[in-house]
VOLOSE-32966 format. One record per residue (C-alpha): residue number from 0; residue in one letter; x, y, z. Coordinates in nm, 4 decimals, decimal comma. Layout:
+------+------+----------+----------+----------+
| numi | voba |       c1 |       c2 |       c3 |
+------+------+----------+----------+----------+
|  NUM |    a |        X |        Y |        Z |
...
+------+------+----------+----------+----------+
//
This chain:
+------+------+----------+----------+----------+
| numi | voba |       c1 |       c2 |       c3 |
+------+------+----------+----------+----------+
|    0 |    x |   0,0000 |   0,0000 |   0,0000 |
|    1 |    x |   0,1223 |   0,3317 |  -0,1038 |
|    2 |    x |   0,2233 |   0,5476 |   0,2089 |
|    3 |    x |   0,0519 |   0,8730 |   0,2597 |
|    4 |    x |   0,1839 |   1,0623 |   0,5658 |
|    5 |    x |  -0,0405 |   1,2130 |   0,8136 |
|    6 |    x |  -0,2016 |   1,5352 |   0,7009 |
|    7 |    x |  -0,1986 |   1,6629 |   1,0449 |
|    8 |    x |   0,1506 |   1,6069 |   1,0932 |
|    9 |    x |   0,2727 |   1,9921 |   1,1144 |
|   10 |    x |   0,0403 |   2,0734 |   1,3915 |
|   11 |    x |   0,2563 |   1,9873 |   1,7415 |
|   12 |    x |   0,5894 |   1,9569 |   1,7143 |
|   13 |    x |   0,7945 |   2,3091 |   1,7207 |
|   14 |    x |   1,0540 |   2,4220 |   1,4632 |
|   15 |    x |   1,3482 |   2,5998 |   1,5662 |
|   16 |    x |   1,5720 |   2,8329 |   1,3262 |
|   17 |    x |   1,9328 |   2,7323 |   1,2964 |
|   18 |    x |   2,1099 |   2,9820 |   1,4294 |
|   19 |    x |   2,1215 |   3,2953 |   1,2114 |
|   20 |    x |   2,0163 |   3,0618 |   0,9556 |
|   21 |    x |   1,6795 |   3,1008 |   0,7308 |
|   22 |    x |   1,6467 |   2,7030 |   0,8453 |
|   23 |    x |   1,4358 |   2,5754 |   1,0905 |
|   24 |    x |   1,4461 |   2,2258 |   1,2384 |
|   25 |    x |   1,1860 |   1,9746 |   1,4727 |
|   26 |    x |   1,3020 |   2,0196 |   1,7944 |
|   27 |    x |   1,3049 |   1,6821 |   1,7836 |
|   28 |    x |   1,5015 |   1,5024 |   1,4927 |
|   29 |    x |   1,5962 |   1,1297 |   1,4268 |
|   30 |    x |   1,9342 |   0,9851 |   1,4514 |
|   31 |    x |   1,9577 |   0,6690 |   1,1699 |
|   32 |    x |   2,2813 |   0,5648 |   1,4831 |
|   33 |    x |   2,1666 |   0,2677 |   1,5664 |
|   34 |    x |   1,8915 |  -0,0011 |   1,4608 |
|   35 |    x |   1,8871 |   0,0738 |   1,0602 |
|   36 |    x |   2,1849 |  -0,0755 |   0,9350 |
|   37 |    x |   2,2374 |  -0,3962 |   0,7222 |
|   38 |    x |   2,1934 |  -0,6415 |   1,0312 |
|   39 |    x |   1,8556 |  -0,4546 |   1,1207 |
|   40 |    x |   1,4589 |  -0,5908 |   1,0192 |
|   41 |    x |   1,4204 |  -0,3304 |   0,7324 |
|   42 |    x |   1,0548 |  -0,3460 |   0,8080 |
|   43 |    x |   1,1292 |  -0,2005 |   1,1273 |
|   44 |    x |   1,3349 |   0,0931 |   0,9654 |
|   45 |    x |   1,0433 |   0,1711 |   0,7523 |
|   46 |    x |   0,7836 |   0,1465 |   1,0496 |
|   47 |    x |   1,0566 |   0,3990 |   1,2880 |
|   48 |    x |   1,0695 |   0,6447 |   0,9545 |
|   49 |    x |   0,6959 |   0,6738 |   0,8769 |
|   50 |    x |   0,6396 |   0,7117 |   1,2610 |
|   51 |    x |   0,8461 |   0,9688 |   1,2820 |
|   52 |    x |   0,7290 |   1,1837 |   0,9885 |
|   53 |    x |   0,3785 |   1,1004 |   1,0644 |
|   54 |    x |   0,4927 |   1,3131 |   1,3852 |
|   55 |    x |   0,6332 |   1,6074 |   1,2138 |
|   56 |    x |   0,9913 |   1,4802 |   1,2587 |
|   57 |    x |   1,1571 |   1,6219 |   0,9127 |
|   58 |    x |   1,4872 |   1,6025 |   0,9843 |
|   59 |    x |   1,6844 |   1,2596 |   0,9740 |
|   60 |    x |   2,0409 |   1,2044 |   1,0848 |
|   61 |    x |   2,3200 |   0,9920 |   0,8867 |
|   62 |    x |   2,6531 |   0,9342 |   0,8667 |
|   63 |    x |   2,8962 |   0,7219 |   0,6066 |
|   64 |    x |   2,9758 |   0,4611 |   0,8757 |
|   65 |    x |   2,6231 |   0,4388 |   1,0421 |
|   66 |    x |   2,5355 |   0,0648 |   1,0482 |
|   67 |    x |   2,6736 |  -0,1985 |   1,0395 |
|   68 |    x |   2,8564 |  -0,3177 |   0,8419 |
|   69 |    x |   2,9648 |   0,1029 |   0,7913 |
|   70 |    x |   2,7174 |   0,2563 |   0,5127 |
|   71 |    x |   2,4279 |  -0,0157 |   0,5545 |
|   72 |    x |   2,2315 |   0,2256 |   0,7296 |
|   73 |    x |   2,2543 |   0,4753 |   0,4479 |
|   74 |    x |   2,1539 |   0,2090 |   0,2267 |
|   75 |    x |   1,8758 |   0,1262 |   0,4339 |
|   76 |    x |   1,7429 |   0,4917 |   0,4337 |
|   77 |    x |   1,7784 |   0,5279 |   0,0495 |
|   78 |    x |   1,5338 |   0,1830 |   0,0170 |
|   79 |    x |   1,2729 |   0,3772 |   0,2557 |
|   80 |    x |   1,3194 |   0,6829 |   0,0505 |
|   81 |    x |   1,1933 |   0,5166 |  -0,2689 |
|   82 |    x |   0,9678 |   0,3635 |  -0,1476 |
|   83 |    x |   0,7927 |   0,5993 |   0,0742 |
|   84 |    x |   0,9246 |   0,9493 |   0,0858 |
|   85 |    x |   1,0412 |   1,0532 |  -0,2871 |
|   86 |    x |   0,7362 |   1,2381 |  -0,3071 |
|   87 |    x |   0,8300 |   1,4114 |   0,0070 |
|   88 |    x |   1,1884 |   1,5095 |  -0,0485 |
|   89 |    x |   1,1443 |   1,8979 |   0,0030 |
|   90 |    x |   0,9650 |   1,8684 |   0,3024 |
|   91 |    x |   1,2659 |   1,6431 |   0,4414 |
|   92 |    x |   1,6647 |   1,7586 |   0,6043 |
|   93 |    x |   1,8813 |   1,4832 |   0,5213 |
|   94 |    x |   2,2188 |   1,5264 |   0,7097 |
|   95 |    x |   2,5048 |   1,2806 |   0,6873 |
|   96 |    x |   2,8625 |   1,3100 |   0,7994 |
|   97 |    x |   3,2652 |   1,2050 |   0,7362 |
|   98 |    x |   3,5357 |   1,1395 |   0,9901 |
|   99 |    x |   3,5474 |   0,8258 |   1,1151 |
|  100 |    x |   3,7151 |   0,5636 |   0,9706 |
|  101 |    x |   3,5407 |   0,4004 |   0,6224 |
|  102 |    x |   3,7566 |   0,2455 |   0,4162 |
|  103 |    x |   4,1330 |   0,1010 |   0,4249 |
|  104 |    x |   4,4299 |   0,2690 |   0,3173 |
|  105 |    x |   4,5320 |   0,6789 |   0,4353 |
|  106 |    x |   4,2100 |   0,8235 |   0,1926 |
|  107 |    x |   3,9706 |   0,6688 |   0,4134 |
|  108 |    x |   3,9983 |   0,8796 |   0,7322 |
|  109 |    x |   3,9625 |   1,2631 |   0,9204 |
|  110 |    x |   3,9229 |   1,5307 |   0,7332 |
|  111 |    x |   4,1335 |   1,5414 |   0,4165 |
|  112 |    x |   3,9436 |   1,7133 |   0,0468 |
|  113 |    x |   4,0124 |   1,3750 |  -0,0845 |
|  114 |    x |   3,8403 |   1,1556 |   0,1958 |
|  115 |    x |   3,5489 |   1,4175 |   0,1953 |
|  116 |    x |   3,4376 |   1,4685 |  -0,1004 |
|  117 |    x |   3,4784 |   1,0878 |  -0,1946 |
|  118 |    x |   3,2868 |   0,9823 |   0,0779 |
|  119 |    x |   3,0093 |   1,2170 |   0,0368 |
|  120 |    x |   2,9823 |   1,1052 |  -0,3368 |
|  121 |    x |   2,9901 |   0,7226 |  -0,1794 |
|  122 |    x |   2,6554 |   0,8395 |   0,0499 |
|  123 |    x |   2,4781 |   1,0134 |  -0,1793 |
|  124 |    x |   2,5044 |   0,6849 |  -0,4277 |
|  125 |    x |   2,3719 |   0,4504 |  -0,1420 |
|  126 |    x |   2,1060 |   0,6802 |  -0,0706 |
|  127 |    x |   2,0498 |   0,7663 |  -0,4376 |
|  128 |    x |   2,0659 |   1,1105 |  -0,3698 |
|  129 |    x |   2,1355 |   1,4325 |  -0,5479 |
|  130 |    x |   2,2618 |   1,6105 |  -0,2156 |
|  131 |    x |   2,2256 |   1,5940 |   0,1338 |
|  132 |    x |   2,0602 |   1,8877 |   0,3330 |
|  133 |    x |   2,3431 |   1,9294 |   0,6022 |
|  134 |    x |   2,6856 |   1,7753 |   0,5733 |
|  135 |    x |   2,8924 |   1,7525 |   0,8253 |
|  136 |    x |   3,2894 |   1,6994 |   0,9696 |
|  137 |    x |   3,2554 |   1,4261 |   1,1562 |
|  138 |    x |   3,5388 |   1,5190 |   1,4541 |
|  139 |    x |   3,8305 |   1,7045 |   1,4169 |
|  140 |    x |   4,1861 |   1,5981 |   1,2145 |
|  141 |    x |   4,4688 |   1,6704 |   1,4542 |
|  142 |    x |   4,7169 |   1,6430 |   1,1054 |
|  143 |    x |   4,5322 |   1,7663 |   0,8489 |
|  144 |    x |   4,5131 |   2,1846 |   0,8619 |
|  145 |    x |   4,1723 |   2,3117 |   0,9480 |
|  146 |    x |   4,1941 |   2,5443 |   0,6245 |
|  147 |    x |   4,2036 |   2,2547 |   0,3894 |
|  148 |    x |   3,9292 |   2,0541 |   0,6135 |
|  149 |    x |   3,7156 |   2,4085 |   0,5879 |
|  150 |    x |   3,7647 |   2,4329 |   0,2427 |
|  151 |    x |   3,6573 |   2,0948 |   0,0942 |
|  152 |    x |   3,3451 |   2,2001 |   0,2993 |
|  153 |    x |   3,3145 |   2,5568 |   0,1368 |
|  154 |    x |   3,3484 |   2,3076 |  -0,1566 |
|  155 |    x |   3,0698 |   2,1163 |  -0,0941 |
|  156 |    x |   2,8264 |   2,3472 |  -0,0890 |
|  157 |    x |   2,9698 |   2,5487 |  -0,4192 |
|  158 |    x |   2,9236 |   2,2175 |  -0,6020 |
|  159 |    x |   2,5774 |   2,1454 |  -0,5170 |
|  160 |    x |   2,6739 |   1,8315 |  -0,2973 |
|  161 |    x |   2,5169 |   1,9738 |   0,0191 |
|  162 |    x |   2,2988 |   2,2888 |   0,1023 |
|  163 |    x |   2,4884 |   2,3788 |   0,4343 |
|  164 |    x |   2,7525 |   2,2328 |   0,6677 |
|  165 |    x |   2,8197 |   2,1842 |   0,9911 |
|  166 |    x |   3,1117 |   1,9788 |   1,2513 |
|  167 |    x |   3,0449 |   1,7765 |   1,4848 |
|  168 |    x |   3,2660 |   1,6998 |   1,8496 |
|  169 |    x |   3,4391 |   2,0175 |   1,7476 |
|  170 |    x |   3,6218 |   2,1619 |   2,0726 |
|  171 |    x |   3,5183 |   2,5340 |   2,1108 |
|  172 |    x |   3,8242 |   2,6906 |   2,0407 |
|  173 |    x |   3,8335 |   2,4800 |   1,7433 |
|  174 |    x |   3,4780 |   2,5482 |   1,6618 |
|  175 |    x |   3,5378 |   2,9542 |   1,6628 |
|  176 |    x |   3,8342 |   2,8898 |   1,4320 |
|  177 |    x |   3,6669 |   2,6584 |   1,1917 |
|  178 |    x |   3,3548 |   2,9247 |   1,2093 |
|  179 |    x |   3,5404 |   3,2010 |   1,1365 |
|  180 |    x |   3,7693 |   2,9682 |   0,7941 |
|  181 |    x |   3,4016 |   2,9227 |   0,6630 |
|  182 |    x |   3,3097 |   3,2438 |   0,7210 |
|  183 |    x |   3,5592 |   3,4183 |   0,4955 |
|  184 |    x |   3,4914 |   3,1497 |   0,2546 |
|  185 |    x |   3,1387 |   3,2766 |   0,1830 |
|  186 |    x |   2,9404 |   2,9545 |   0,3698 |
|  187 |    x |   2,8641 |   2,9732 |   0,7089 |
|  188 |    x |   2,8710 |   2,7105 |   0,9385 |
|  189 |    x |   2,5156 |   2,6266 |   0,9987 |
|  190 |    x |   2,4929 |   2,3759 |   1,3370 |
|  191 |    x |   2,7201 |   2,1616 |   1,5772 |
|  192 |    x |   2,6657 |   1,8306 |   1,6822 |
|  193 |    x |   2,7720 |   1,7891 |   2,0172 |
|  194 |    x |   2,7210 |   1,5279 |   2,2979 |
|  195 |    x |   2,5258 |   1,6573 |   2,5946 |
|  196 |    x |   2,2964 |   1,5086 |   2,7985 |
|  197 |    x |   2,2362 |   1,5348 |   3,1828 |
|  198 |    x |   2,4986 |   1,3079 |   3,2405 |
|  199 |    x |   2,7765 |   1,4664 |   2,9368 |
|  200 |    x |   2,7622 |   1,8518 |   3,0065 |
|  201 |    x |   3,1139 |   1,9499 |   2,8660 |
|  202 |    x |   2,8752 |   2,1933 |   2,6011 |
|  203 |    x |   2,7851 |   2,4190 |   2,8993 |
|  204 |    x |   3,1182 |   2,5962 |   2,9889 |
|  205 |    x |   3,2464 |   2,7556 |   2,6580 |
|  206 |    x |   3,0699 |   2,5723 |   2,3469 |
|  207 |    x |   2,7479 |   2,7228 |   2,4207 |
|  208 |    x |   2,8866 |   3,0562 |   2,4006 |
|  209 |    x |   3,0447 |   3,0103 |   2,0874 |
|  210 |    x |   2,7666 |   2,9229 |   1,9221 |
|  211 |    x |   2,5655 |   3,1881 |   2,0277 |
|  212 |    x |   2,8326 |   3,4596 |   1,9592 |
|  213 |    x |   2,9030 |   3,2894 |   1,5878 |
|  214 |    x |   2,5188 |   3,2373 |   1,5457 |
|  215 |    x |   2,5656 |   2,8918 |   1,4695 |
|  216 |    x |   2,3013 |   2,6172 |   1,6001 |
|  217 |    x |   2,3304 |   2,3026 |   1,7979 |
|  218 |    x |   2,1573 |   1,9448 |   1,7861 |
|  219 |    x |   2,2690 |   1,7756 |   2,0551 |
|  220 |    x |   2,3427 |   1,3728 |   2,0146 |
|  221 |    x |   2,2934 |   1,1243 |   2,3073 |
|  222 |    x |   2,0517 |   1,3583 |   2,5239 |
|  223 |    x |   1,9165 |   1,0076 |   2,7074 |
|  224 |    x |   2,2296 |   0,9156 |   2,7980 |
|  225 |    x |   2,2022 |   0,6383 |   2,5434 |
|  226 |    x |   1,8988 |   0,5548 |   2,6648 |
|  227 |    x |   2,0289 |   0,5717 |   3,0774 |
|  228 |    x |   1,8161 |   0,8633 |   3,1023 |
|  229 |    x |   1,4547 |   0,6391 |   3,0755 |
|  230 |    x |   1,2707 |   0,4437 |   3,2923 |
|  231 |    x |   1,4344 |   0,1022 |   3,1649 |
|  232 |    x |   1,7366 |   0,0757 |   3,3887 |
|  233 |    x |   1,5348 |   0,1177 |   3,6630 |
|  234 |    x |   1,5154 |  -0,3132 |   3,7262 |
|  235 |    x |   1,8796 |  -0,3791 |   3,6306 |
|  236 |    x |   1,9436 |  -0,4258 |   3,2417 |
|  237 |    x |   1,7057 |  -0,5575 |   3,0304 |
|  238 |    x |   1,7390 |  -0,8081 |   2,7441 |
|  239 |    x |   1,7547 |  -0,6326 |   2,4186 |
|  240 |    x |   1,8585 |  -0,3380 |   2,5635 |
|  241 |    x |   2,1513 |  -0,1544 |   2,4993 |
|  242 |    x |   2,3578 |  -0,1845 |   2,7647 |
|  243 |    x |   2,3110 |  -0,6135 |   2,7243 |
|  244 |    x |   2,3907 |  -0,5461 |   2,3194 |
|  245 |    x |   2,7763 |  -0,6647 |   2,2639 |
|  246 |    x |   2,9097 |  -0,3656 |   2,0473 |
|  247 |    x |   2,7434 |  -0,0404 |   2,1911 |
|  248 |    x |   2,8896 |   0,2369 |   2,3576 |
|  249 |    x |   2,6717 |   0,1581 |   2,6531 |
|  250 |    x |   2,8448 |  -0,0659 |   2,9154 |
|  251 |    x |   2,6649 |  -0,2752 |   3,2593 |
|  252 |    x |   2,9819 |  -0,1047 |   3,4364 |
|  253 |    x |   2,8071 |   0,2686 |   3,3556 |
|  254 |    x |   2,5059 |   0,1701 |   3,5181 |
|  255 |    x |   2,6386 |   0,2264 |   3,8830 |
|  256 |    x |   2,3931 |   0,1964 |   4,1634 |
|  257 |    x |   2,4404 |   0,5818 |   4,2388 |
|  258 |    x |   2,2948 |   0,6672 |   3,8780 |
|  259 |    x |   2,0094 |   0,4263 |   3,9484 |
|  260 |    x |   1,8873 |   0,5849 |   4,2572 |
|  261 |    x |   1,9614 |   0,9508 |   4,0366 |
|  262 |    x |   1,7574 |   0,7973 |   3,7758 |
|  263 |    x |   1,4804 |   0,7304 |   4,0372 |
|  264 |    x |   1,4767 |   1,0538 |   4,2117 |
|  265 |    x |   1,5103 |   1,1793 |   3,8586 |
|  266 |    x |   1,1701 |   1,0125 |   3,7495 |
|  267 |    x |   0,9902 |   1,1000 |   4,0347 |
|  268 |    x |   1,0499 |   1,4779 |   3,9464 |
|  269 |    x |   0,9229 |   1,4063 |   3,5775 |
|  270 |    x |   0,6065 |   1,2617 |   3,7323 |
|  271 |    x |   0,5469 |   1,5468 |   3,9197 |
|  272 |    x |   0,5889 |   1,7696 |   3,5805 |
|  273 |    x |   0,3542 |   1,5342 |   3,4344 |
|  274 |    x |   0,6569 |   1,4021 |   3,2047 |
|  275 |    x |   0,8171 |   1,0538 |   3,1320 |
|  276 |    x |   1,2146 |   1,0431 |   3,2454 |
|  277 |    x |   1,2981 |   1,0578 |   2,8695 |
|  278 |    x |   1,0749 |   1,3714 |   2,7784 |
|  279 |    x |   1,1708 |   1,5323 |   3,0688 |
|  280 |    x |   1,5832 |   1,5031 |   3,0032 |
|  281 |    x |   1,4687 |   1,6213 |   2,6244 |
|  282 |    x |   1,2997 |   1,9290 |   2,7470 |
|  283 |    x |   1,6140 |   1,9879 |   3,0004 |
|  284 |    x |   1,8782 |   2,0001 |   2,6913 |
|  285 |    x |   1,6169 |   2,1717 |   2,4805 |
|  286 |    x |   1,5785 |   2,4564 |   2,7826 |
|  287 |    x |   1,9049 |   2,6519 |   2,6036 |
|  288 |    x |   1,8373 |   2,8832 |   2,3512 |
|  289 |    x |   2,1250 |   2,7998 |   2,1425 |
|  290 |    x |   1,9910 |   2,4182 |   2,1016 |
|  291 |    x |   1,7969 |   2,3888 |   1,8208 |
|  292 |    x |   1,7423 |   2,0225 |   1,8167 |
|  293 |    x |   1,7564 |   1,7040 |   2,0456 |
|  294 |    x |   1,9097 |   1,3894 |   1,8600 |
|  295 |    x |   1,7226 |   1,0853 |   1,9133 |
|  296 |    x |   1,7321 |   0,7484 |   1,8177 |
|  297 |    x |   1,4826 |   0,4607 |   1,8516 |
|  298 |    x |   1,4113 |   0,0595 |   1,8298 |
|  299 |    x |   1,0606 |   0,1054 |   1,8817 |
|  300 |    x |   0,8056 |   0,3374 |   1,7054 |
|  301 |    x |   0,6637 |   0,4054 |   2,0739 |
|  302 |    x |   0,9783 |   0,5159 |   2,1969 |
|  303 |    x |   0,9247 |   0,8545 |   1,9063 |
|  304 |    x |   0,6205 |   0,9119 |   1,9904 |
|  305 |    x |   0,7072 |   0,9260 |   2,3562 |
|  306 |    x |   0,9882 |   1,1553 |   2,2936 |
|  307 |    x |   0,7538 |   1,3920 |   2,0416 |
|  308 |    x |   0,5886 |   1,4888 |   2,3519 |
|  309 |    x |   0,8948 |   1,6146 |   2,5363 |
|  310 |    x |   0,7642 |   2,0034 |   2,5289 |
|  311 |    x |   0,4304 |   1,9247 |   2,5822 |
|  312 |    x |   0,4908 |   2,0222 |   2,9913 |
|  313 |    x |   0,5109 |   2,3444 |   3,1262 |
|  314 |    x |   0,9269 |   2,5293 |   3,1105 |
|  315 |    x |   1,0919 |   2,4637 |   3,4179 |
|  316 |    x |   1,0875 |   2,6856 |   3,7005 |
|  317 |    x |   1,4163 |   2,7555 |   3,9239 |
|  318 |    x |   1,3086 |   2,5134 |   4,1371 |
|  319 |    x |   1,2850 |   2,2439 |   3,9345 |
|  320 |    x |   1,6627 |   2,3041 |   3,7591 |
|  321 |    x |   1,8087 |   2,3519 |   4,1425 |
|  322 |    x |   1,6764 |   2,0047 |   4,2042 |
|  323 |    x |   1,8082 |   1,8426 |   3,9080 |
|  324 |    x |   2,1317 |   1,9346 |   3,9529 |
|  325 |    x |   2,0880 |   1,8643 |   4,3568 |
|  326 |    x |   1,9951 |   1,4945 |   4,2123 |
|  327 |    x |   2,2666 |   1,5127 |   3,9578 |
|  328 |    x |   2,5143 |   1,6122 |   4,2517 |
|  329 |    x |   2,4415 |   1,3721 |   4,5222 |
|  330 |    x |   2,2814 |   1,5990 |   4,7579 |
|  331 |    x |   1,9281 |   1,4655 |   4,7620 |
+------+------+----------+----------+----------+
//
């Protein structure tokens, strides 16, 4: 049966401009991370994607070595694309990213014109593509200078590969420098893609001045802690979950007894707001002006339609944010 997407699905979610950008984003957006790759039910890709849209979620998150194996999930999103959301395509950000390691030999790494331009010609073939919305550095080259790295992104854009750009686990130092290289190149760096969650708050102490001073947005990856930040860990580790899934960045040694009795104090509070543990973390990153998007991923369609009601509760009051970090601090 021929998809149709809901016709109602503009009407709740929020969209936040990028920055000094003319973009806006969901303040919620999908992260392809995890659960679409080549070892995945493709069935159950196509069920998260359509859930997600059918929630007002335009924006979907890739990189070259999502999976696995690296560049199945790609693949995977370029089968869901023709088959459901062709017709759709300008109503869509597609983002995908280079950095990481792809392929063997010294092209196939960092942040080098050669590696970055032939990988983003390698993801736009999988997902039979003409461009990608945002493209972005994947995390900064130590040997390769930032001017070349800046460049082949200036690049990019100039040859129709990608509308805007943007880095990702840039330092802030970095991050002004790199802003500033684009900049007097004529494209501006459009968002940053940083961890930060209640439990990863390295963003808070110079980042999110940067990117407020350079007008540059933020979607922040990871916001649930990879998923430490819902009510699943409460019972020990489930089967299926992460944290029990051999290969994930998510280890049984994170989940201390400390952070389950945070967790629980941590739930009670989102009660009180009316809020499940994972909407009300979502709302907590998406407090900052500078953040225009919270990076989510999924196994389940209930788990985004959860999350799509993250701002549905009132903003928090001082009270509330001088608990949290009470919780967060051991004092309570």
């Amino acid at each position: 049966m021929t998809y149709q997407p809901r016709p109602d699905r503009y009407d709740t979610l929020s969209y936040r401009r990028c920055g000094h950008s003319g973009l806006k984003l969901p303040a919620i957006s999908l992260g392809l991370w995890h659960n679409f790759g080549g070892v995945d039910r493709l069935e159950n890709a196509r069920t998260l994607l359509r859930t997600a849209f059918d929630g007002g979620i335009t924006h979907f998150d890739l990189a070259n070595n999502y999976g696995p194996p690296p560049g199945s999930a790609e693949e995977t999103f370029g089968r869901v694309l023709a088959q459901d959301f062709l017709p759709y395509r300008d109503e869509l950000i597609i983002s995908s990213k280079a950095g990481y390691g792809m392929w063997p030999g010294p092209y196939g790494d960092w942040g080098s014109r050669k590696y970055l331009l032939s990988s983003l010609d390698q993801s736009l073939r999988r997902m039979k593509l003409d461009y990608v919305d945002i493209f972005y550095h994947h995390r900064p080259d130590p040997e390769t200078p930032l001017e070349e790295t800046m460049a082949a992104l200036d690049h990019i854009v100039r040859s129709g590969r990608a509308l805007y750009v943007g880095l990702s686990n840039y330092p802030a130092a970095l991050t002004r420098q790199a802003a500033g290289l684009l900049r007097s190149l004529g494209t501006p760096c459009l968002i940053h893609q940083p961890k930060y969650s209640m439990y990863e708050r390295w963003i808070e102490a110079e980042l999110l001045g940067v990117l407020r001073e350079e007008g540059i947005g933020a979607i922040v990856f990871s916001p649930l802690a990879q998923g430490l930040l819902t009510d699943k860990y409460l019972r020990g580790i489930p089967e299926g979950s992460r944290a029990a899934t051999p290969g994930t960045f998510l280890k049984p040694d994170q989940i201390t007894p400390v952070k389950l009795e945070q967790i629980g104090r941590l739930g009670d509070l989102a009660r009180a707001r009316g809020q499940t543990l994972a909407q009300m973390a979502l709302a907590w990153v998406l407090r900052h002006s500078e953040v225009t998007s919270a990076l989510i991923g999924a196994s389940r369609p209930a788990q985004i339609t959860d999350a799509l009601g993250a701002l549905d509760a009132p903003a928090f009051d001082s009270g509330e944010l001088e608990r949290i970090e009470q919780i967060l601090s051991g004092q309570m």
